[in-house]
GUVO-903150 format. One record per residue: x, y negated, z negated of N, C-alpha, C, O in turn. Coordinates in steps of 0.2 Angstrom, whole numbers, plus 2048, in hexadecimal, padded with zeros to 3 digits. Layout:
REM residues N
@nxx->X | nyy->Y | nzz->Z | caxx->X | cayy->Y | cazz->Z | cxx->X | cyy->Y | czz->Z | oxx->X | oyy->Y | ozz->Z
...
//
This chain:
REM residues 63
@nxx->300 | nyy->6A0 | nzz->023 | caxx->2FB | cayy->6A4 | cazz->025 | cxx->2F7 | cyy->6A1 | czz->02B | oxx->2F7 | oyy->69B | ozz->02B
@nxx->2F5 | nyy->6A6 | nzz->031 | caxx->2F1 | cayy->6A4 | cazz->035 | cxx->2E9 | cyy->6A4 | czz->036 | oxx->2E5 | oyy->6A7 | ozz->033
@nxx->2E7 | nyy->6A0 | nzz->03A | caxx->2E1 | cayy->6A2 | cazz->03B | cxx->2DE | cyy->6A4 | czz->042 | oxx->2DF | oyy->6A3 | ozz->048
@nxx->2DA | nyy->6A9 | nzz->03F | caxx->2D8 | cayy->6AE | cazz->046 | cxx->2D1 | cyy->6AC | czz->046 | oxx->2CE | oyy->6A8 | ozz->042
@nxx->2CC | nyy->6B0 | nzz->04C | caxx->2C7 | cayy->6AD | cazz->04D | cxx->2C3 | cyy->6B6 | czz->04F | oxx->2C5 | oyy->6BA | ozz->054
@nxx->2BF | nyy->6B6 | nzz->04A | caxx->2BB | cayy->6BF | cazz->04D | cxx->2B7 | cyy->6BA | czz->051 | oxx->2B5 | oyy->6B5 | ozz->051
@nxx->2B6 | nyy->6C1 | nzz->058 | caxx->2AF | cayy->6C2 | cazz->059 | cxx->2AB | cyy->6C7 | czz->059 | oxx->2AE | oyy->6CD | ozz->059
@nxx->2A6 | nyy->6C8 | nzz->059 | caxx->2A3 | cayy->6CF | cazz->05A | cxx->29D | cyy->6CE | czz->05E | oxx->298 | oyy->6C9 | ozz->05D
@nxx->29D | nyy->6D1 | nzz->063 | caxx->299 | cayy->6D0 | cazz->06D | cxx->295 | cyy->6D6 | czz->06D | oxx->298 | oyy->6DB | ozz->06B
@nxx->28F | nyy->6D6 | nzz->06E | caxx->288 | cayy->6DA | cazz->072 | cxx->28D | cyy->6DD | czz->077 | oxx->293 | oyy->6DE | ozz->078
@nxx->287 | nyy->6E0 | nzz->079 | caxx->289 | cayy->6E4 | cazz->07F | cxx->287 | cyy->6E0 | czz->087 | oxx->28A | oyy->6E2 | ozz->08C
@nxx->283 | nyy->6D8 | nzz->087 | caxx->286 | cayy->6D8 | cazz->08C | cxx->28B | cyy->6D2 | czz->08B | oxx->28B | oyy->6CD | ozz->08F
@nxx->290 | nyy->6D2 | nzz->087 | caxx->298 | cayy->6CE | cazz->086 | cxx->297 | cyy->6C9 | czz->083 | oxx->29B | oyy->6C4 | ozz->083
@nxx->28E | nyy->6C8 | nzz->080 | caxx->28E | cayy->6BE | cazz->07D | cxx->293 | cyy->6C0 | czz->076 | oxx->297 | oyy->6C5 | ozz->075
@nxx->291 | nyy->6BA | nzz->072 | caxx->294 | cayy->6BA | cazz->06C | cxx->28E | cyy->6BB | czz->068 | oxx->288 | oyy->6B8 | ozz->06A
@nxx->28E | nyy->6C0 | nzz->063 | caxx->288 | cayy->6C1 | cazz->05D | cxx->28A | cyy->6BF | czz->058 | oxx->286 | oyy->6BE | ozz->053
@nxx->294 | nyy->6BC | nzz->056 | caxx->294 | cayy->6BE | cazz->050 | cxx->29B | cyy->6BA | czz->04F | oxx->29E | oyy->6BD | ozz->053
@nxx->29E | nyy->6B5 | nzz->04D | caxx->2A4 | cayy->6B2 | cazz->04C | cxx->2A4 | cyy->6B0 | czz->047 | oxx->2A1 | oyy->6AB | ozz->044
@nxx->2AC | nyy->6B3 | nzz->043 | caxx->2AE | cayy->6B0 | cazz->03D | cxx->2B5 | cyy->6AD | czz->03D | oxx->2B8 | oyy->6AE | ozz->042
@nxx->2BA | nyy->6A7 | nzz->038 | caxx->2BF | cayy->6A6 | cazz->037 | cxx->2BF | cyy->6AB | czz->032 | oxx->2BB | oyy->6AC | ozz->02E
@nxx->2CA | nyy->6AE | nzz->034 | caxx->2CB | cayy->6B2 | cazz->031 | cxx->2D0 | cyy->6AF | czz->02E | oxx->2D3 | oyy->6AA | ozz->032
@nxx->2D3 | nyy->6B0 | nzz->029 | caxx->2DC | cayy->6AE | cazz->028 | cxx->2E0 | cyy->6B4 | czz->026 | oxx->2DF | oyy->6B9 | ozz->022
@nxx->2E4 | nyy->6B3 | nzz->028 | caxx->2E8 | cayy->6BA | cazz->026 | cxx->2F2 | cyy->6BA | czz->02B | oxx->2F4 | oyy->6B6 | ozz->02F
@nxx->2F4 | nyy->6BF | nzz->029 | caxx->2FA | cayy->6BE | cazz->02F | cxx->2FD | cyy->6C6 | czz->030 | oxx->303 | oyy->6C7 | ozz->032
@nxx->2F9 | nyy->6CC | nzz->02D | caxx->2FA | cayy->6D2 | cazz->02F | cxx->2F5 | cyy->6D4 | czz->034 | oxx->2EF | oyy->6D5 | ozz->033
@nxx->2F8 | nyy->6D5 | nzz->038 | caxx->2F6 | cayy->6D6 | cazz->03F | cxx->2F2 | cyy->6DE | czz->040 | oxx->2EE | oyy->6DF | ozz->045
@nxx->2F4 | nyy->6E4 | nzz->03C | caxx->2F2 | cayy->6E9 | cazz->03A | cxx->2ED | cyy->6EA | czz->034 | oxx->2EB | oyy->6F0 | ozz->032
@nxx->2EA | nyy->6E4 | nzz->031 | caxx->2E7 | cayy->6E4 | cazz->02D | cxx->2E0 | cyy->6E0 | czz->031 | oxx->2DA | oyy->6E3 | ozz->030
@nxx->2E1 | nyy->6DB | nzz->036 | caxx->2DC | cayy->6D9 | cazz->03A | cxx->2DA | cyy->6DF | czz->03F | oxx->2D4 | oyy->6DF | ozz->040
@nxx->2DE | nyy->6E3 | nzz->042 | caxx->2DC | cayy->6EA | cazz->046 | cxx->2D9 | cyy->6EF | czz->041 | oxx->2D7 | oyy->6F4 | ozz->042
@nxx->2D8 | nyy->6ED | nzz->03C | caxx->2D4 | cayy->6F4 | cazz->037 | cxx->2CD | cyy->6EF | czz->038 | oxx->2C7 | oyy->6F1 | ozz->039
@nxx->2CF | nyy->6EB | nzz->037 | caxx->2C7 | cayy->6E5 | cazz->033 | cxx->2C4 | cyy->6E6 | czz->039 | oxx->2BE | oyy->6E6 | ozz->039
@nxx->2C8 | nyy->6E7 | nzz->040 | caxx->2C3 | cayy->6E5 | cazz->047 | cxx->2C0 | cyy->6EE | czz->046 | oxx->2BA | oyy->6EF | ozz->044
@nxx->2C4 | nyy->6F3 | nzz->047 | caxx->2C2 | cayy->6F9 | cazz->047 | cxx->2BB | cyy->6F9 | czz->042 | oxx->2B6 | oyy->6FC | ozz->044
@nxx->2BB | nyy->6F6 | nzz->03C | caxx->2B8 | cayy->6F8 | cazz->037 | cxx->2B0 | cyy->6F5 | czz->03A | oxx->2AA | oyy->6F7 | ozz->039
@nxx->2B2 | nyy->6F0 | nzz->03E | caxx->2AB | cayy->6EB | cazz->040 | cxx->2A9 | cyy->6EE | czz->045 | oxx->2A3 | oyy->6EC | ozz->048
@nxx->2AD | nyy->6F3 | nzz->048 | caxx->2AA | cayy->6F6 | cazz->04F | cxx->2A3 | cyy->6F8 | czz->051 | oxx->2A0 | oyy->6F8 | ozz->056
@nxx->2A4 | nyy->6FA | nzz->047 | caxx->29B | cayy->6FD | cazz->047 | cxx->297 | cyy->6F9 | czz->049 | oxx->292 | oyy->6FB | ozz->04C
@nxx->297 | nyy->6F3 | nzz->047 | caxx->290 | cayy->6EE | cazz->048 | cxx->291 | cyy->6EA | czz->050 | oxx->28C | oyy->6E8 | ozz->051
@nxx->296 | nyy->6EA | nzz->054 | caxx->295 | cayy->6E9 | cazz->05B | cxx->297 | cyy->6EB | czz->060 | oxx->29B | oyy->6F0 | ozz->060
@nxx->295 | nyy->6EA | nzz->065 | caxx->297 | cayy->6ED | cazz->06B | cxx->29E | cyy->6EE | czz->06C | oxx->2A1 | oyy->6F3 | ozz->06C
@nxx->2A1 | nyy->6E6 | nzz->06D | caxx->2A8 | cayy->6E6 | cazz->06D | cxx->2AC | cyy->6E0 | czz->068 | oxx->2A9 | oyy->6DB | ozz->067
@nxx->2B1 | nyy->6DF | nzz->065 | caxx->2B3 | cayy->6DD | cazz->05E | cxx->2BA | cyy->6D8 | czz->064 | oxx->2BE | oyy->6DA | ozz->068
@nxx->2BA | nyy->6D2 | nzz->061 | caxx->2C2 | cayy->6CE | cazz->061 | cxx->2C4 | cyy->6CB | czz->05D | oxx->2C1 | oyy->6C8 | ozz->059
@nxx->2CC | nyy->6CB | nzz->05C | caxx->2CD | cayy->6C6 | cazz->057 | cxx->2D3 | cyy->6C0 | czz->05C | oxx->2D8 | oyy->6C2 | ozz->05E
@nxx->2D1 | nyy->6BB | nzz->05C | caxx->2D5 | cayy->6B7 | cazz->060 | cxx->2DB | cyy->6B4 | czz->05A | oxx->2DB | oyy->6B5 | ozz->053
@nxx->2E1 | nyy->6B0 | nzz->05F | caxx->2E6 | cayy->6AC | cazz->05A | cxx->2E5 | cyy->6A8 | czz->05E | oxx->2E7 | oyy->6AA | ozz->064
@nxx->2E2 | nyy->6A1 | nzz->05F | caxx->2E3 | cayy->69C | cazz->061 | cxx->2DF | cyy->69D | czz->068 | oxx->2D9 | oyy->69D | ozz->068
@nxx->2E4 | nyy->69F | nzz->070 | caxx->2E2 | cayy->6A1 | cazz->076 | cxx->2E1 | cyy->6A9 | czz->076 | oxx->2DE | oyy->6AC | ozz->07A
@nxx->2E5 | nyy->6AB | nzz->072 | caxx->2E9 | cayy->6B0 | cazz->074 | cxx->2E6 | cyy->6B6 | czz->072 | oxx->2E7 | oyy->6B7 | ozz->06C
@nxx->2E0 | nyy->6BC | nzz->075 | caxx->2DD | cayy->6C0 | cazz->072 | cxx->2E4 | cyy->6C7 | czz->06E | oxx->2E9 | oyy->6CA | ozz->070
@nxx->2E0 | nyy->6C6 | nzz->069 | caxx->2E6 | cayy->6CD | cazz->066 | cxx->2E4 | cyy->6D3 | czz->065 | oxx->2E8 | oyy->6D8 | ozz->066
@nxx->2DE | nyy->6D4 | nzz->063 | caxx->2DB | cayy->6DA | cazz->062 | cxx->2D4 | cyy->6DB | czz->067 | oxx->2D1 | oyy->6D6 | ozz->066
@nxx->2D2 | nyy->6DE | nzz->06A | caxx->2CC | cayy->6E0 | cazz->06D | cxx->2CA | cyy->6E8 | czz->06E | oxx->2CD | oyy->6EC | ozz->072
@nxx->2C4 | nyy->6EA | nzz->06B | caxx->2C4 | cayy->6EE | cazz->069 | cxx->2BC | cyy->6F0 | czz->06C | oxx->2B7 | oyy->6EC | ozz->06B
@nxx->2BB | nyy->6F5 | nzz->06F | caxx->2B3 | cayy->6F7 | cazz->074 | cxx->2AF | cyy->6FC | czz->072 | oxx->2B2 | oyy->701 | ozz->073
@nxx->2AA | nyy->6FE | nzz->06F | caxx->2A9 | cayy->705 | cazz->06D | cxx->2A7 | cyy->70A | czz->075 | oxx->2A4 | oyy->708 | ozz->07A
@nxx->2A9 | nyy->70E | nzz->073 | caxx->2AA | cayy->715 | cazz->077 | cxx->2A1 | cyy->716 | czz->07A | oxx->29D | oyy->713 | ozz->077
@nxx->2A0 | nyy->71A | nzz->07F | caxx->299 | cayy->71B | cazz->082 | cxx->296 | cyy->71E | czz->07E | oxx->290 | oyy->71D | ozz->07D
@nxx->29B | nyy->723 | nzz->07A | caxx->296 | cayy->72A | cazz->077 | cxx->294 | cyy->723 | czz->06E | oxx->290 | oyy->725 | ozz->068
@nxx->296 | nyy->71F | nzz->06F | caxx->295 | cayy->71B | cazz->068 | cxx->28F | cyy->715 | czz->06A | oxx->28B | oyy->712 | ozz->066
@nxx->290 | nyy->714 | nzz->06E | caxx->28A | cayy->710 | cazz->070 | cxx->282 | cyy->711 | czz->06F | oxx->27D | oyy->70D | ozz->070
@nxx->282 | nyy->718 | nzz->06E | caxx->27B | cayy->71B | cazz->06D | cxx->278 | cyy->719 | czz->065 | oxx->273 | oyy->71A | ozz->064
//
């Protein structure tokens, strides 16, 4: 099992929000990031150095 690292970033790029994750389905981290989208501006989940998921919401959602 791996471990990953969320972030969840404001709108100007700080960090608001970081958890350790464990897991190693890689489509189930892309649901969890989708699902957090609501609460930030923009969502990552790293492996190590390696960004894997990053996800931004849309303009018409930033309102």
């Amino acid at each position: 099992m791996s471990e990953f690292l969320f972030y969840g970033l404001d709108e100007a790029g700080q960090t608001a929000f970081s958890e350790r994750l464990q897991g190693s389905d890689t489509e189930a981290l892309r649901t969890l990031a989708r699902e957090r989208l609501s609460r930030f501006h923009t969502v990552e989940i790293w492996q190590g150095p390696l960004c894997i998921v990053r996800l931004r919401r849309k303009a018409a959602e930033q309102a």
